[in-house]
C-alpha positions in Angstrom: 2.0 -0.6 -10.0 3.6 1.4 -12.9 6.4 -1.2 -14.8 10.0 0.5 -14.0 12.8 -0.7 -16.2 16.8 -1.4 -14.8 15.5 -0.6 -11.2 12.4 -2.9 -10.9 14.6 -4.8 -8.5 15.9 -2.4 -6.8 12.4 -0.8 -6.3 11.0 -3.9 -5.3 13.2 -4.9 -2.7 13.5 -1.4 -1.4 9.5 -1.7 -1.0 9.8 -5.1 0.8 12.5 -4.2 2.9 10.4 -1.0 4.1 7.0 -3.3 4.7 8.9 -6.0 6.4 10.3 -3.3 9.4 7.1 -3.6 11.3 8.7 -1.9 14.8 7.0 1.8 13.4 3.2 2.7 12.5 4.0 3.4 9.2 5.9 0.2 8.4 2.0 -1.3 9.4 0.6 0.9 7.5 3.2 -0.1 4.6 2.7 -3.8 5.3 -1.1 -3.5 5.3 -1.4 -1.6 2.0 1.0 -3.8 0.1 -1.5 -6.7 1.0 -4.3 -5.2 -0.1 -3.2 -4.3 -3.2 -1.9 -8.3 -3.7 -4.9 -9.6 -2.3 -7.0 -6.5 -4.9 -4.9 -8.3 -7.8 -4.8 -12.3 -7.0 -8.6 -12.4 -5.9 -10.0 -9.3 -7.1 -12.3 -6.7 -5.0 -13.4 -8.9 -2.1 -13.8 -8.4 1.6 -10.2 -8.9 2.5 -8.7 -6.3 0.6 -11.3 -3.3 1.5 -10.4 -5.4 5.2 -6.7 -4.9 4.9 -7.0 -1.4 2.7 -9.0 -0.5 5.5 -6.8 -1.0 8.2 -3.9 0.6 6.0 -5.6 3.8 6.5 -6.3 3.6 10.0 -2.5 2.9 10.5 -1.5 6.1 8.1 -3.9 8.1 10.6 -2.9 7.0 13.3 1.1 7.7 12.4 0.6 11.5 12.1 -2.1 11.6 15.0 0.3 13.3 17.4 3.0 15.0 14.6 5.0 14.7 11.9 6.9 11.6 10.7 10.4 11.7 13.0 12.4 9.7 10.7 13.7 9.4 7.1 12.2 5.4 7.2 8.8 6.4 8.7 8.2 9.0 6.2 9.6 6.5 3.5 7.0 4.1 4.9 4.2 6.0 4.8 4.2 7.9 1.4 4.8 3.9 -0.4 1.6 3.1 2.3 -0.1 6.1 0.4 1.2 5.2 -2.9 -0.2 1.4 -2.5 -3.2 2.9 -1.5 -3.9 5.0 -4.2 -2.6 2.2 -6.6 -5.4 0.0 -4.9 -8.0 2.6 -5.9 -7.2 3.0 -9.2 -6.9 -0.6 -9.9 -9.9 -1.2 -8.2 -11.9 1.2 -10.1 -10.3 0.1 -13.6 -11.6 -3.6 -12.6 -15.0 -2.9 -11.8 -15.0 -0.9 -15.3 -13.7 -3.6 -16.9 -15.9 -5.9 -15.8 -18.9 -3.4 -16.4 -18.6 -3.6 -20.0 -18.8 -7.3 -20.8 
């Protein structure tokens, strides 16, 4: 993710905090993208990231599938879900460029 300055922390734990409450679709959804963009950066693009990237999506789907978000938290949840996501593809890509040119 993009470095932050005085508010890494606060960031951080705010994004922990938010993938740790599992009781919603969205906090899955959360949980599952944060793990695939960790497992992206510790082992590189492998089958368990695209796995839990994967899975990610299918929760995001499935927590609009019958309406919008109903709370504050869920819709918290599911744009840092999105963000994770989107973080995962752009890293992905830049690795695969990377490693392209050598």
């Amino acid at each position: 993710m993009v470095s932050f300055d005085v508010t890494t922390p606060e960031i951080r734990d705010s994004l922990l905090s938010l993938a740790l409450v599992q009781q919603t679709i969205p906090g899955q959804a959360l949980l599952s993208a944060l793990l695939a963009f960790t497992s992206l950066h510790r082992n590189g693009l492998q089958n368990q990231a695209v796995q839990l990237k994967i899975l990610a999506i299918q929760h995001l789907s499935a927590s609009v599938k019958d309406g919008p978000l109903m709370s504050v938290k869920a819709a918290a949840q599911h744009v840092a879900a999105s963000m994770f996501l989107a973080s995962f593809e752009v890293s992905s890509v830049l690795r695969v460029s990377f490693l392209n040119q050598y």
